[in-house]
C-alpha positions in Angstrom: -46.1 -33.8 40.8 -49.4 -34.8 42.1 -52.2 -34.7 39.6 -55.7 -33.2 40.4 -59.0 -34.9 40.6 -61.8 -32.7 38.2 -64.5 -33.3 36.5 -65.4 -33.3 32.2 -67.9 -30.1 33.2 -64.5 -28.2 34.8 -62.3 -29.6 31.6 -64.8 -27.7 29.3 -64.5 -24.6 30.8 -60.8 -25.0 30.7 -59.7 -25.9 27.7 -60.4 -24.9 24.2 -60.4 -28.3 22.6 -60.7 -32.1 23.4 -58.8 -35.2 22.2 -60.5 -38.2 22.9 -59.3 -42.1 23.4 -61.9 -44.3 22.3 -61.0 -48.2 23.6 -61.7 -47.5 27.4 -62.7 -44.0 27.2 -66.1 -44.3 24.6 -66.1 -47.7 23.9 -64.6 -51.4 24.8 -65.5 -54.4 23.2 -69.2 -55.1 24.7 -70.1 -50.9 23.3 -70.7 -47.7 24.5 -69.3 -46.7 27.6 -71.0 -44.8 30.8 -71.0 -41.5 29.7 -69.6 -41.5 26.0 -72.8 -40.8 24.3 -73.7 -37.6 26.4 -70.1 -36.2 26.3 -70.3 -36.7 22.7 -73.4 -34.6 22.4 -72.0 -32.0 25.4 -69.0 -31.7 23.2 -71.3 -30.8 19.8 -73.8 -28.6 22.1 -70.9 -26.2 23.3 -69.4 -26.4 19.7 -66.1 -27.4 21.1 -63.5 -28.8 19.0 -62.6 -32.0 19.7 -60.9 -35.2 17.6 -60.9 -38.9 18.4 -57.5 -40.0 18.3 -57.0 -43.6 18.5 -53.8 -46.0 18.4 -56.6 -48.5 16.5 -54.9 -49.4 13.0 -57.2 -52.0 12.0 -60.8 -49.5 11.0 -60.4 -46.7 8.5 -61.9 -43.4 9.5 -65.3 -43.9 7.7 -65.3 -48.0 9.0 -65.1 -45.8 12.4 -67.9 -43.4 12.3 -69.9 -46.3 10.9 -69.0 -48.5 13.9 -70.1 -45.3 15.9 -73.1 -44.5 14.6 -74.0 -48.2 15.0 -74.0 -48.1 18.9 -75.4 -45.1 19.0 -72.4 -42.6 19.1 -72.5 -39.6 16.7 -69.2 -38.8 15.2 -68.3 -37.8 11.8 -65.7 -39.2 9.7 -63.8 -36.1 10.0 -63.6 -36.4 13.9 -61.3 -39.1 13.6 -57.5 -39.7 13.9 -56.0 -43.2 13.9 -52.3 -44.7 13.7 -53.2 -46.3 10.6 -53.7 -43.0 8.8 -50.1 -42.3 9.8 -48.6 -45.3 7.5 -49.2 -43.9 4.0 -47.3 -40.9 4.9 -44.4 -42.8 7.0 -44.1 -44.9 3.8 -43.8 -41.9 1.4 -41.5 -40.6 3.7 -39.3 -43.8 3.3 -39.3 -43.7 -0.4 -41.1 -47.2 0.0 -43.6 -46.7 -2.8 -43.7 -50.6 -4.3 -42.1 -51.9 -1.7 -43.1 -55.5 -0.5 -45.1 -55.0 2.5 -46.5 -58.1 4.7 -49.1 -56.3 6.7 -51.0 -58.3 10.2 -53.9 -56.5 10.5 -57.6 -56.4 8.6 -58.2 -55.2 5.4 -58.8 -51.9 6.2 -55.1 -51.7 7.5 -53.8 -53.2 4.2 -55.8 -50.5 2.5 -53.7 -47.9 4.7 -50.4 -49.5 3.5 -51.4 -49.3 -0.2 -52.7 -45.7 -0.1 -48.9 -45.3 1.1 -47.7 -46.9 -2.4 -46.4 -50.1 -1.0 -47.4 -53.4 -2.6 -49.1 -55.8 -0.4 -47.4 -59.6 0.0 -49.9 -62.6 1.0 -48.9 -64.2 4.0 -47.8 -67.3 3.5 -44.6 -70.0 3.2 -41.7 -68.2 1.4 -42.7 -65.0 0.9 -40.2 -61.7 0.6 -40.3 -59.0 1.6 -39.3 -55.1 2.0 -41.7 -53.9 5.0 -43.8 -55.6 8.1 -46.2 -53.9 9.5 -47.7 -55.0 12.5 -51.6 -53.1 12.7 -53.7 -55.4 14.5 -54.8 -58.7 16.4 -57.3 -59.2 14.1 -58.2 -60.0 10.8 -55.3 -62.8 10.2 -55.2 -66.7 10.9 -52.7 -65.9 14.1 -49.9 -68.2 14.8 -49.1 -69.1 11.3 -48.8 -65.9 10.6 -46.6 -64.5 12.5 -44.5 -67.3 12.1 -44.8 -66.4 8.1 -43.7 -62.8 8.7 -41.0 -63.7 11.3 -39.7 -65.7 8.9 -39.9 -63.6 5.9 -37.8 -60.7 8.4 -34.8 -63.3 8.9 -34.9 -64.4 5.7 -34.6 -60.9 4.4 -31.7 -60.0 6.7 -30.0 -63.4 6.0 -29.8 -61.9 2.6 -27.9 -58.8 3.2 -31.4 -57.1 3.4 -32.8 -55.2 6.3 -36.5 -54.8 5.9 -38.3 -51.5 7.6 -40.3 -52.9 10.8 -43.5 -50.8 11.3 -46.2 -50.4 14.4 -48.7 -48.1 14.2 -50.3 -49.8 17.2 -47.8 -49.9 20.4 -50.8 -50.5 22.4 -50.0 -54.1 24.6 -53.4 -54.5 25.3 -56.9 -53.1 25.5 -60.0 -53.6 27.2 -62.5 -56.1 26.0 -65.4 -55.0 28.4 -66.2 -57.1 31.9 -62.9 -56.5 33.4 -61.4 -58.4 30.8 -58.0 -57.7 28.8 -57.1 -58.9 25.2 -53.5 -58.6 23.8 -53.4 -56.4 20.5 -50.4 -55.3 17.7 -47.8 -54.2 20.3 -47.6 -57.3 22.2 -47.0 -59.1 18.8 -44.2 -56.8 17.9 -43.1 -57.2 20.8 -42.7 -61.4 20.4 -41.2 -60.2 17.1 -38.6 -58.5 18.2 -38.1 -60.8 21.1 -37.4 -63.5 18.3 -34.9 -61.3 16.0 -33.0 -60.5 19.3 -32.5 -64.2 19.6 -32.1 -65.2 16.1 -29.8 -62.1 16.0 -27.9 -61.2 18.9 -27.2 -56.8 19.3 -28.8 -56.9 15.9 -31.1 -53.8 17.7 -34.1 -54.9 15.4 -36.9 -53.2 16.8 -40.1 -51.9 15.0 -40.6 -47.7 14.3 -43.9 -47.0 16.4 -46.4 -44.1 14.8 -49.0 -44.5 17.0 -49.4 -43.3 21.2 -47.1 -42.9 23.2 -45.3 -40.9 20.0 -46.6 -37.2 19.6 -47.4 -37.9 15.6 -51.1 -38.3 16.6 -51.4 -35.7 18.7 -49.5 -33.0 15.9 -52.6 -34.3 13.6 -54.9 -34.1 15.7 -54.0 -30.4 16.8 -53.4 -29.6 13.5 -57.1 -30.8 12.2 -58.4 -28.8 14.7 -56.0 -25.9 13.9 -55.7 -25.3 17.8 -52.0 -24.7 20.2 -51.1 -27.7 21.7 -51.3 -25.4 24.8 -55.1 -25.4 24.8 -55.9 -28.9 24.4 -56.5 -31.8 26.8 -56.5 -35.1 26.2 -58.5 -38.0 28.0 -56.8 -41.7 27.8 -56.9 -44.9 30.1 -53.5 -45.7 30.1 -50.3 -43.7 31.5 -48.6 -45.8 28.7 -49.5 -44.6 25.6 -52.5 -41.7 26.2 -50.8 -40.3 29.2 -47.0 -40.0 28.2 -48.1 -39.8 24.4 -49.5 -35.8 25.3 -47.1 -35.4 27.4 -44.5 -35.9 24.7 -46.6 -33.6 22.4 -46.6 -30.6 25.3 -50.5 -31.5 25.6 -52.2 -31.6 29.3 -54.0 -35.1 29.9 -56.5 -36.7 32.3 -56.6 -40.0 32.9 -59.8 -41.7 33.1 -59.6 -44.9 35.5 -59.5 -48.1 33.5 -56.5 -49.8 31.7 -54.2 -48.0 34.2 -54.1 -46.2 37.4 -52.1 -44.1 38.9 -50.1 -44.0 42.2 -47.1 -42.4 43.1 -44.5 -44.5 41.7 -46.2 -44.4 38.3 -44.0 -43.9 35.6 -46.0 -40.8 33.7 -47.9 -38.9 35.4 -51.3 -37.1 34.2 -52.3 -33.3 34.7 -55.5 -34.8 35.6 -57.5 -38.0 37.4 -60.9 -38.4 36.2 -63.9 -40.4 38.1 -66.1 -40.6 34.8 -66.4 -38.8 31.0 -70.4 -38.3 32.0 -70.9 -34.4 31.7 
């Protein structure tokens, strides 16, 4: 399957409601992208429903539309749906209320874990624990870190114990603005897990991923807007995680140039190529 070049204006007319990406779609490290502001405005202006679903675990929804409002994008709190809102419920559904949890991401992201009942664990030398979640690049001094929760994983398993790995974030990487790239919470799983595979050999240690490509943000997102899955598209940058994420959740998709392109031998392919999000 070949996917079609259109533009935002024919997507509109098409589709009943929008889900949005934001790093590489609205915004990369250096602000607002080409486009992002007027779409946003567009998208209020036709009164189409639309969500911003992100694989970001390190903002809550309200640090979000503050960020937003800040460069001069107009979004309400409500607008938003991010992999970190899917941890509380994960760890409910794990019976992991007071569970030890060592948690690499910002503070917001340790606030997601504790509305989820867990019991956050400071990282450091000797620590146990019951969960890791991986949310973020950010917000933690980095290689001692992960060398703390790597650690606290083996220890943990060395004890008969096997402690629930966690990613909200699959994303590898993520646009930093200038044609730049920056590494971000899937890459360190992924040196996790690289790690446990040598320290424990068809062990199958891996992390359970919330976030894009899984549908669970996608459900949400259709379900806040209380819209089929059928009349929704959703606009990413890369195949990935945007791309193959709504295709797991039934969802169309166009992919906006950026993080990922696609040729024939891509792996996923989207319904749609677009040129730019300007209306």
């Amino acid at each position: 399957m070949t996917p079609t070049a259109t533009t935002i204006g024919e997507l509109l007319e098409r589709y009943r409601g929008v889900l949005l990406d934001v790093f590489g779609v609205l915004l990369d490290a250096s602000g607002a992208l080409p486009g992002a502001r007027e779409l946003l405005v567009e998208l209020e202006r036709r009164g189409t429903p639309y969500a911003i679903v992100t694989n970001d675990a390190s903002r809550s929804t309200a640090t979000y539309a503050q960020k937003f409002a800040g460069i001069g994008l107009s979004a309400s709190v409500e607008r938003f749906v991010t992999s970190g809102s899917l941890l509380p419920g994960f760890l409910r559904s794990r019976n992991l209320a007071g569970a030890r949890i060592c948690v690499l991401g910002t503070a917001d992201s340790v606030a997601y874990a504790v509305a989820g009942g867990a019991v956050p664990v400071g990282l450091a030398e000797g620590i146990e624990i019951d969960v890791l979640a991986v949310c973020d690049d950010d917000g933690f001094d980095f290689l001692p870190s992960i060398e703390h929760a790597l650690s606290a994983v083996v220890r943990a398993i060395d004890a008969g114990r096997r402690p629930t790995l966690v990613l909200p974030n699959p994303d590898l990487v993520y646009p930093k603005g200038k044609g730049e790239l920056g590494f971000t919470a899937g890459a360190i799983a992924l040196l996790i897990e690289a790690a446990l595979a040598r320290r424990f050999p068809g062990g199958g240690i891996t992390f359970e991923q919330l976030g894009k490509p899984q549908p669970h943000l996608f459900t949400a997102a259709a379900d806040k807007l209380g819209l089929p899955a059928s009349s929704l598209v959703m606009i990413g940058d890369q195949l990935e995680t945007d791309i193959a994420g709504a295709r797991a959740a039934r969802i169309d998709s166009a992919l906006l140039a950026g993080v990922s392109r696609w040729t024939p031998v891509s792996p996923v392919t989207p319904t749609w190529l677009l040129g730019t999000i300007a209306p």
